[in-house]
Each structure stands twice: as structure tokens, then as C-alpha cells.
C-alpha positions as CSV (number, residue, x, y, z in Angstrom):
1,X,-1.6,30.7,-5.7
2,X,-5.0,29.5,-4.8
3,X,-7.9,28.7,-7.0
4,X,-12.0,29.7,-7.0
5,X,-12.2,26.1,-6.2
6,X,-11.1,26.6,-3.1
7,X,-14.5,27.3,-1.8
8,X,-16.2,24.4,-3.2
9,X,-13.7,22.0,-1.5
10,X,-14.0,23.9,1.5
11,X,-17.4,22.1,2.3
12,X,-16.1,18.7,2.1
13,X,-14.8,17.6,5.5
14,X,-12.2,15.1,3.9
15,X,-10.9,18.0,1.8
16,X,-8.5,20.4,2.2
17,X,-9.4,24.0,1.6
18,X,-6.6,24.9,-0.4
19,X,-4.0,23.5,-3.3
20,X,-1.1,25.6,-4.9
21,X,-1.4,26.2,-8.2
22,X,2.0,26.5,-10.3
23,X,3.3,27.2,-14.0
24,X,6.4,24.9,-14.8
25,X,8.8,24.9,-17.5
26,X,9.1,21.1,-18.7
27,X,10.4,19.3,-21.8
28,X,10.6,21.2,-25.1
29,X,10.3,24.8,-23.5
30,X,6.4,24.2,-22.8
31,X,4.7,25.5,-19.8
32,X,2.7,22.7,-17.7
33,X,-0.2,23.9,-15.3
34,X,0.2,21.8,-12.3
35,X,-1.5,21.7,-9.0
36,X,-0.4,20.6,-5.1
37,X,-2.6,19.3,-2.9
38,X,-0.6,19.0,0.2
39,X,-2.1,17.5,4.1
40,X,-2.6,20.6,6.4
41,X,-2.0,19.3,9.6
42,X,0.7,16.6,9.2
43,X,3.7,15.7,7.2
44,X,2.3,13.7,3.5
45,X,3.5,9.3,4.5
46,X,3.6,9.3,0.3
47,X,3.2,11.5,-2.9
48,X,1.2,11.0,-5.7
49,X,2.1,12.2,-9.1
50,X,-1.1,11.9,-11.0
51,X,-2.0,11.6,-15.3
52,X,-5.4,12.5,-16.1
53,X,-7.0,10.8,-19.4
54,X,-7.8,12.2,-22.7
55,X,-9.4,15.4,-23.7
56,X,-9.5,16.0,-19.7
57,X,-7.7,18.7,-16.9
58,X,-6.5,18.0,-13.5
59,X,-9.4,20.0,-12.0
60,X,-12.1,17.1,-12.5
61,X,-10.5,15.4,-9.4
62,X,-9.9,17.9,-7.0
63,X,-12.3,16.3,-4.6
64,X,-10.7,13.0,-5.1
65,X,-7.0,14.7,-4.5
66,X,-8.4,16.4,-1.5
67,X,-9.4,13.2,0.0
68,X,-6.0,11.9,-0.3
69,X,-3.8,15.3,1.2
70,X,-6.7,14.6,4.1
71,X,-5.2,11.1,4.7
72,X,-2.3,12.1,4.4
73,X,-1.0,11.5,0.7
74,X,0.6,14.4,-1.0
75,X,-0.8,14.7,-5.2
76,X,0.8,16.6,-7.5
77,X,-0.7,17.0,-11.1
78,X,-0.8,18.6,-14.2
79,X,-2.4,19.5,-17.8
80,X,-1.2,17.0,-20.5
81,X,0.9,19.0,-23.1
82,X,-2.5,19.3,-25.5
83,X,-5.0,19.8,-22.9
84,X,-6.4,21.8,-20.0
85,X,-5.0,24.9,-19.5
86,X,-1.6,23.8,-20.6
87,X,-2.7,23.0,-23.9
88,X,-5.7,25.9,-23.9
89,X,-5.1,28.7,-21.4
90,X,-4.7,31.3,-24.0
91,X,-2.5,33.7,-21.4
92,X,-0.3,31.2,-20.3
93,X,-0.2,28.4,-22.8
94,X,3.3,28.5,-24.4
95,X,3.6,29.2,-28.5
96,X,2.8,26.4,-30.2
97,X,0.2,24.8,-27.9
98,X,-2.9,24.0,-29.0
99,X,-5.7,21.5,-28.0
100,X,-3.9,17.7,-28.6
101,X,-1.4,18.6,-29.9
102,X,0.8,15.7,-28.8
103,X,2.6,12.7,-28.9
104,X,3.2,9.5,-27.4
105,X,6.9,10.1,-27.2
106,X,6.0,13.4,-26.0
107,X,3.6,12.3,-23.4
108,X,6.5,9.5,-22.0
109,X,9.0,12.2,-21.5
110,X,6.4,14.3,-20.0
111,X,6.2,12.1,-17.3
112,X,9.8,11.2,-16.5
113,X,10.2,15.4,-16.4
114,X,7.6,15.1,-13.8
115,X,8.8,12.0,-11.5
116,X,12.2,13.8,-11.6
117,X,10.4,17.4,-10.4
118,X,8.4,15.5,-8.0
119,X,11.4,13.5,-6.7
120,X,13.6,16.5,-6.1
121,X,11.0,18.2,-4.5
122,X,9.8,15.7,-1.8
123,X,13.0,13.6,-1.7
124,X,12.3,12.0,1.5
125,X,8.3,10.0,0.3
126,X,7.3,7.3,-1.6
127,X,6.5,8.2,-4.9
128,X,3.3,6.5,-6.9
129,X,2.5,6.9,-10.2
130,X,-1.0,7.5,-10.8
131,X,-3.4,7.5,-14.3
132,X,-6.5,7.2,-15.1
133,X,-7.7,5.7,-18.7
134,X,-5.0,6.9,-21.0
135,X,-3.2,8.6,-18.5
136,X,-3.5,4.9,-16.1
137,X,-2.5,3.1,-20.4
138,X,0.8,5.8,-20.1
139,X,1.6,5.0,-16.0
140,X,1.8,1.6,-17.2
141,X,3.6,2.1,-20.1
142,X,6.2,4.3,-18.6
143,X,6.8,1.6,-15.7
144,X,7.2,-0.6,-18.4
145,X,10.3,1.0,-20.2
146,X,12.9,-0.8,-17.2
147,X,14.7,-2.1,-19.9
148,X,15.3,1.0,-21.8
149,X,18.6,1.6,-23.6
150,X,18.1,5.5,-22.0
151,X,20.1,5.2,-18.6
152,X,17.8,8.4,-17.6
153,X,14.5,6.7,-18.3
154,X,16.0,3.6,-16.4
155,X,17.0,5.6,-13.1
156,X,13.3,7.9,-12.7
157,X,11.5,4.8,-13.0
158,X,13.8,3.1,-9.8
159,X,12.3,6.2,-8.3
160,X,9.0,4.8,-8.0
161,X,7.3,3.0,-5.1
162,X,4.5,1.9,-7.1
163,X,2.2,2.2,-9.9
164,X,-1.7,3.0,-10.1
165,X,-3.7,2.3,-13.1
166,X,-7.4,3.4,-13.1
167,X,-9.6,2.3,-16.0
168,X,-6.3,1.9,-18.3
169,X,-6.9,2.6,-22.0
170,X,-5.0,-1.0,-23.1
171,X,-7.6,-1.4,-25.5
172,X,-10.5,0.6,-26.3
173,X,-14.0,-1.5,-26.2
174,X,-15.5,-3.1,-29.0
175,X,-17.5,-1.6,-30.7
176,X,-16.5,1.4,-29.6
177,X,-19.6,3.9,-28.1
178,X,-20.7,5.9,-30.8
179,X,-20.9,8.9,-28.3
180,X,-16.9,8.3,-27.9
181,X,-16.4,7.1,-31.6
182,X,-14.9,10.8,-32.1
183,X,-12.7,10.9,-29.1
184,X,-11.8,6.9,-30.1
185,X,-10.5,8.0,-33.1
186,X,-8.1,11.4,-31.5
187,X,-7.0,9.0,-29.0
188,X,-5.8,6.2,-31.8
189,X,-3.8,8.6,-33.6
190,X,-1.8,9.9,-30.2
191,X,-2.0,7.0,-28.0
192,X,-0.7,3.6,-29.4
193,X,-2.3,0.2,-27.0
194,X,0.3,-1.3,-24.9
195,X,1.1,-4.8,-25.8
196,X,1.6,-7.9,-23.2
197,X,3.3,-8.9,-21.4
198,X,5.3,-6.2,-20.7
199,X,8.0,-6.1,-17.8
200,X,6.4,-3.7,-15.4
201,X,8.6,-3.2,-12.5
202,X,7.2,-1.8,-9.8
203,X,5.1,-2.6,-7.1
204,X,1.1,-2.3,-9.1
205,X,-2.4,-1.8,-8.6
206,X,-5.1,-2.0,-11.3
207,X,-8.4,-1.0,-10.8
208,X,-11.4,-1.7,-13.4
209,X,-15.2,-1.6,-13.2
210,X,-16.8,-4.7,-15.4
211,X,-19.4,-2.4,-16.8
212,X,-16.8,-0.1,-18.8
213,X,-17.9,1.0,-22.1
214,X,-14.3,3.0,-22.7
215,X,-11.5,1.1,-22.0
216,X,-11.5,-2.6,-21.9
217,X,-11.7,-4.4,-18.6
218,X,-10.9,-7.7,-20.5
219,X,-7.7,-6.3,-21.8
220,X,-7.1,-5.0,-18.1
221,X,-7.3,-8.6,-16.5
222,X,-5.2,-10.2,-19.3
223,X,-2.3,-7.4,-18.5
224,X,-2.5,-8.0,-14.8
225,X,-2.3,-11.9,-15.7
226,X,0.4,-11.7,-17.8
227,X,3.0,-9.0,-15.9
228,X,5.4,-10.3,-13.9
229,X,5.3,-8.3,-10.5
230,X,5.4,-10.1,-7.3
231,X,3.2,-7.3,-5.4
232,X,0.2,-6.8,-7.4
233,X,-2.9,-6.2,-7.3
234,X,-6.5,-6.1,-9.3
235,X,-9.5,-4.8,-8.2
236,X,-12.4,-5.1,-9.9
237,X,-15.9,-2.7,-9.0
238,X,-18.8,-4.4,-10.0
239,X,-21.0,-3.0,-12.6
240,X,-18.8,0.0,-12.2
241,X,-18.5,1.9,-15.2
242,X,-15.1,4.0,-16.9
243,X,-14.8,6.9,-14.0
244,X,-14.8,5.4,-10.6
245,X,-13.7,8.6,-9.4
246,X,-17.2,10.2,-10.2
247,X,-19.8,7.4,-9.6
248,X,-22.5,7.9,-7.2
249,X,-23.9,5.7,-4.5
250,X,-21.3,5.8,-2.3
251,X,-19.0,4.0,-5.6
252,X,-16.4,7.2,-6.0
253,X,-15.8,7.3,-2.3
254,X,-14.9,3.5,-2.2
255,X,-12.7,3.7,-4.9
256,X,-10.9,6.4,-3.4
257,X,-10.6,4.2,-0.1
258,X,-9.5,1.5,-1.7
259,X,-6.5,3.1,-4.0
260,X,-5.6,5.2,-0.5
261,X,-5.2,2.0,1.6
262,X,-3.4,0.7,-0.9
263,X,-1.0,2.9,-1.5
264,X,-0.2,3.5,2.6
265,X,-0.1,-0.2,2.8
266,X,3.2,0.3,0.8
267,X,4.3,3.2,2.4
268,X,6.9,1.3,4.6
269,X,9.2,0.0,2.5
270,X,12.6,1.5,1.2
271,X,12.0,5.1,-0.5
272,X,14.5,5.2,-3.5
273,X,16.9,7.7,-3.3
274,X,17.2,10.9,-5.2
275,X,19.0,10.3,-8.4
């Protein structure tokens, strides 16, 4: 199934003209809205399985996840359980849906249903996980659950090739914004801040603008300091405020270069099996 959008992209000549749209069963019988953005004249090196932040939808990046199918990066996404269409589309939303209505437990597994999906799917790429602001705090604190008494948990997160955190909600600034002192407040009661150090183990990139008045860039650099991962990586856009993705001045499209060249910069090494 294609979407309207479709036409917009069309105009971009690093976008593909089309994405698959799909309506998924996952964890606790509720339907997920995902999208596939796939490259149309080649094979995808890597999939990206992709977590959007609070009080957001998959469809606010779909020039971004063009540019990747164009070079060659497969994305798959999807509405959080609570927002988007899966938490609002009143024809297909499942019973009991409603706008954040969620959990951090909830969220966790959410994920874990989706590197399994995108795993079986694509069995023979590297997988990356993906999020931006909460969705980049959740990335990180999914990869950091290798310990986990849950042999399940243990084995989808072996199935990653790497991890991408955008703008990670760690710890919201202070004083929070009073634009976002609502939003603050939602996000605190869903969305506990992940402590360090915590074992992340995977191969990691964290990107941060300085200028951030969401998520803390401080709290980013003292995670990345304190992780112990022998490929990382921080990058740090000057002045560059909470979305990267949507800056202008030529900011969005270099933070989408450098997150790409990172990513097939990794897409060598050993692809872990299907479990």
C-alpha cells in the first residue's frame, strides 16, 4: 500500500517515490502502523529499524528515510503504542488505544517484537537500531538490557549491528522550556531517564546538537564517556538544536550524511544470525 506522500517525496532526487505501508499485530494483541522504505534499484547493504520520539509519528521523517533507501539502507518504522496512527487512527487503532497510553515496560518489549520482525524478514543485513529523543533514550536503553535475566531479550539484542541515538532524552534540560513544560511532564510519567553507566553492547553512535533546549547534551557526553564500547562514536553539531533531522541550512542533510556513512562504515562485519 502506498501513501499520499508518495508525491511529495517524488520531487526529491535522493528519495524514493514509494514506501509500503503495513498494519502489524505486535505485543499484547495491538495493531502497530509501520512503514518500509526499501532502495529501488539495488539490494539494501543494512536495515534500519527506527523509534520516533514523544508525542510524534513515523511520517515526520520520510524525507530523511528516503535518503537512506537512496543510499542504499533499508528503514523500517512504526507508530509507538500511544501515538500516531497506532495510538489515534480511529479505523484501525486496536480497542483500547488511545493517545499515550503507554509504558516503559511496554515500549521495551515493543521494540524487541520489532528487532525480531525485522530480523526474520531481512535475515541476511545488518540491523541498527535507530531513535531519536525518547525513542534514541529507549535504543539505548534496550541495548543496554545484555545482561538481562530474559534469555529472549538477551538473544534480539545479539541481533544488532549497532545502535543510533539522535538527541537522546537521558535527561530533559534544566529548566525545562516552558513551551515543552507540558510534554516534560507526559514524558516523566512514561519515560523513566536512563542512569550511567550502563553496559551498552553494541557497536554506538550518539549524535547531539550543543544548542538543545529538550534533551540534555551534557547528559549525552557524560553517557558516551562512561559506556564501555570499544566502537563508539559522538558527534556533536554545533549550535544545532533538538531535531537535526529538520534543521535548515544545509544542517538536516549533514546529519543525515553523517549517521548514513556511519552506519555503512559498519556494514562489513559479521551479520548475526537469525535466532
Amino acid at each position: 500500500m502506498t501513501s499520499p506522500e508518495e508525491s511529495s517525496q517524488a520531487s526529491s532526487p535522493q528519495a524514493p517515490s514509494t514506501f509500503t505501508e503495513e498494519w502489524l499485530p505486535g505485543p499484547a494483541s495491538t495493531q502497530f502502523y509501520t512503514r518500509t522504505y526499501a532502495p529501488a534499484a539495488a539490494s539494501p547493504r543494512a536495515v534500519v529499524l527506527f523509534v520516533h520520539g514523544f508525542a510524534e509519528y513515523v511520517g515526520r521523517y520520510a524525507w530523511a528515510h528516503g535518503v537512506y533507501a537512496a543510499r542504499g539502507i533499508a528503514v523500517v518504522a512504526f507508530d509507538q503504542r500511544g501515538f500516531g496512527r497506532t495510538g489515534m487512527d480511529a479505523a484501525r487503532r486496536s480497542a483500547g488505544s488511545a493517545y499515550c497510553k503507554t509504558s516503559f515496560a511496554e515500549q521495551l518489549a515493543d521494540i524487541e517484537w520489532a528487532v525480531r520482525l525485522v530480523r526474520a524478514r531481512m535475515p541476511g543485513l545488518p540491523l541498527f537500531l535507530m531513535g531519536h529523543s525518547m525513542g534514541g533514550g529507549l535504543a539505548l536503553a534496550f541495548a543496554a538490557r545484555a545482561a538481562a535475566p530474559s534469555t529472549s531479550t538477551r538473544e534480539s539484542i545479539a541481533l544488532l549491528s549497532g545502535v543510533v541515538a539522535t538527541s537522546p532524552l537521558l535527561v530533559q534540560t534544566a529548566p525545562v522550556p516552558r513551551p515543552v513544560q507540558f510534554v516534560a511532564r507526559m514524558v516523566a510519567k512514561v519515560f523513566p531517564m536512563l542512569l550511567v553507566p550502563a553496559p551498552v553492547d553494541s557497536n554506538l553512535l550518539v549524535v547531539h546538537g550543543t544548542a538543545d533546549k529538550v534533551t540534555s547534551y551534557a547528559a549525552s557526553q557524560e553517557f558516551f564517556s562512561k559506556v564501555a564500547v570499544q566502537d563508539k562514536e559522538f558527534k556533536s553539531f554545533e549550535d544545532g538544536y533538538h531535531e537535526l533531522v529538520h534543521e535548515p541550512s544545509g544542517v538536516k542533510e549533514k546529519f543525515v550524511d553523517e549517521c548514513i556513512a556511519w552506519i555503512l562504515a559498519r556494514t562489513s562485519s559479521v551479520i548475526p544470525e537469525n535466532i
